[in-house]
N, C-alpha and C positions, 0 to 999 in steps of 0.2 A: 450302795447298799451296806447293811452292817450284817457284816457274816458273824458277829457271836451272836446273831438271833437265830442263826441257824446251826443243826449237827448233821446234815444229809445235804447231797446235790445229787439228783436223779437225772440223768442225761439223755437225751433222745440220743441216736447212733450217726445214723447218715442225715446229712448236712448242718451238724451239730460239731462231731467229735470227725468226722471223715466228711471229703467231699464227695461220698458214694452218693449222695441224694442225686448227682448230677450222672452217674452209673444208671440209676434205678430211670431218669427222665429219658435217657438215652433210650434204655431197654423196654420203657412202656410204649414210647412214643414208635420204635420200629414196630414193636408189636401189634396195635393198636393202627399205626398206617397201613399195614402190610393185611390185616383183616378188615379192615372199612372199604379200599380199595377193590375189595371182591363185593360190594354192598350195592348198588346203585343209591342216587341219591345223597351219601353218606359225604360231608365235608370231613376236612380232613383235623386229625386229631392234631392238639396244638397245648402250649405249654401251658397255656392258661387253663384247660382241660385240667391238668397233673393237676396245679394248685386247687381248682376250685373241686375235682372231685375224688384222686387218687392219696395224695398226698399223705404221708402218715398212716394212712390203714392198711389194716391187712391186706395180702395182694387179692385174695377173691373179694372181698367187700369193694376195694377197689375197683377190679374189673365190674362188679354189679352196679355199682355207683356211677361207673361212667357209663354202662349200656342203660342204664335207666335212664338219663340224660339225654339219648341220642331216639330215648322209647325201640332200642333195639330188645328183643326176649328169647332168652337161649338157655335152654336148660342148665340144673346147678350141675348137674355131674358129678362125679366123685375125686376127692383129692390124686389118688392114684390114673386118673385118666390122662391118658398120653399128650404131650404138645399140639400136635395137628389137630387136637378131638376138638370139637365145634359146640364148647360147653363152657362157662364160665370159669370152671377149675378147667379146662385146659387150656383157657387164654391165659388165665393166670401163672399154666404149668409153661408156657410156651414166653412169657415175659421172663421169669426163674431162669428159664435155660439160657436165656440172651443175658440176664444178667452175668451168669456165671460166669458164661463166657470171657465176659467184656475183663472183668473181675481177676481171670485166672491169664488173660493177657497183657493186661495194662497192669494190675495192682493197685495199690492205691495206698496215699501217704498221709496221716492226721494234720489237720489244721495247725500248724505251727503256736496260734493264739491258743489252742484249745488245750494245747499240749502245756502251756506255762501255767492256767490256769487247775490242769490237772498236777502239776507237780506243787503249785503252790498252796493248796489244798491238804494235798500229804503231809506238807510240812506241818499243816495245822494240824492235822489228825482229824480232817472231815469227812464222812462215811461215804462213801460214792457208789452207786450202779450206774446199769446200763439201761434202758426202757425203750426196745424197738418191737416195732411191730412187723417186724424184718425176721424171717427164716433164718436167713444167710447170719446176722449177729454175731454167732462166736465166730466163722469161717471172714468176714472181716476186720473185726477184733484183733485176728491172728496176721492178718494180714496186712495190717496197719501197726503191730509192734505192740499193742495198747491191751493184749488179751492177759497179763498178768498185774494188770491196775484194778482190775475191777471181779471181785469175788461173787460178784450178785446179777447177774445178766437176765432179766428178766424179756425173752423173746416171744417170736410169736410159737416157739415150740412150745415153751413152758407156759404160754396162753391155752394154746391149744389143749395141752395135756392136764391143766388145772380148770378149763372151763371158765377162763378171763373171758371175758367182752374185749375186742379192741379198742382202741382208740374210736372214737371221742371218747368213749365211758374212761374211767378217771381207773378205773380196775387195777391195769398194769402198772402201775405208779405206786398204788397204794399198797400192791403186795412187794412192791419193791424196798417201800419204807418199812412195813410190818416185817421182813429179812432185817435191814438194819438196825431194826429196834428202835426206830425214830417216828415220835405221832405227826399225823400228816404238818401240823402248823410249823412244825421245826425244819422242814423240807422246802427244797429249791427246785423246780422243774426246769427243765432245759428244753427248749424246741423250737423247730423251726418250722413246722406244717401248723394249718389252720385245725385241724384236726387234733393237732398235739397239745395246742397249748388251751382251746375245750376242753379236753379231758382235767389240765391242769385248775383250771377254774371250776368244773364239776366236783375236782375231789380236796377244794376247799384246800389249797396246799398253800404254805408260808408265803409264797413269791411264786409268781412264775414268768421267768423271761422270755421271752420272744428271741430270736436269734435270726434276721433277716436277711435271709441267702435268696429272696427271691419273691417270697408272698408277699411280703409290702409290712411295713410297720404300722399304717394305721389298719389293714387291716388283722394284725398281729394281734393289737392292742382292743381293736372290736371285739373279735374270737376269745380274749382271756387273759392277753399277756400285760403282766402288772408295769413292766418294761421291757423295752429292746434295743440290741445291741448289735450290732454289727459283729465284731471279733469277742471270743470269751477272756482275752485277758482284761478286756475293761471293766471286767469285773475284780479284779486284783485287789487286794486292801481292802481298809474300811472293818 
């Protein structure tokens, strides 16, 4: 790629910049086993699940995405409803806690590649955020070392609080360039959910890479991604 066509690299968070996406599979998957198993009928949730219908979005859209799939209907409930509550925000609120969990036990360390490509950026002077559709965002950021690289962190708080659309819609991305003062064609999307890199093709952005931790590259490249890459330093030079 030739990075002077570009002044912006908009980053997804987890299985991008950190291997949290494999935190978040962990934590839907006990979630989602541990509530199907009470179901009769119900096969059991599995990774292909995540990718084709969790992946990248918000955690309730998520959890709706997959009970609709399964034609399970459980009231939306309110964000503040408790873990146990038998509601879509509280399967969501009950994955959240497992993440935490796992998160405040383990930790979690940036992709080595991800990390050369973000210092080799600086040196350029390329405008960089953060674009998850992830709560947790600055609480991993910080936990990953990576929370004073990035002044623009556009999550799913600041979704929430500004009345974004999540992913697919191209929303969070594009407020993310509009913080850096860069129009969208001068911008680089980063992602690795089938979901992320839609959004990235929705909002008409300069490039948008694919980063294959797992969904597949051609179906990366179906969904929006201009290319993909395996590690971010191979995007180095040029």
């Amino acid at each position: 790629m030739k990075w002077d066509e570009y002044d912006a690299a908009l980053f997804d968070l987890d299985g991008v910049l950190t291997p949290t996406a494999d935190v978040h599979m962990r934590a839907w998957d006990e979630m989602f086993n541990a509530y199907l198993a009470g179901l009769p009928g119900q096969r059991p949730y599995t990774e292909r699940d995540y990718y084709d219908y969790v992946d990248g979005k918000p955690r309730y859209d998520g959890v709706r995405t997959f009970l609709s799939s399964r034609d399970i209907d459980l009231p939306e409930g309110e964000p503040t409803d408790p873990p146990d509550a038998e509601t879509v925000c509280g399967l969501g609120n009950r994955k959240n806690a497992e993440f935490a969990r796992i998160l405040e036990t383990e930790g979690v360390q940036p992709y080595p590649a991800s990390v050369l490509l973000l210092d080799w950026l600086a040196e350029r002077g390329t405008g960089v955020a953060v674009v998850s559709s992830s709560r947790n965002a600055p609480a991993v950021l910080a936990a990953a070392g990576l929370a004073d690289r990035f002044e623009i962190v556009v999550d799913g708080r600041v979704a929430a609080a500004t009345g974004l659309p999540g992913k697919p819609a191209p929303d969070t991305f594009l407020h993310a360039a509009e913080q850096l003062g860069v129009p969208r064609e001068r911008a680089v999307v980063f992602e690795d959910a089938l979901s992320g890199v839609q959004a990235g093709r929705a909002g008409r952005f300069g490039l948008v890479v694919g980063v294959d931790r797992g969904a597949g590259a051609d179906a990366l490249k179906t969904n929006g991604a201009d290319v993909v890459v395996h590690e971010l330093d191979e995007l180095i030079g040029g």
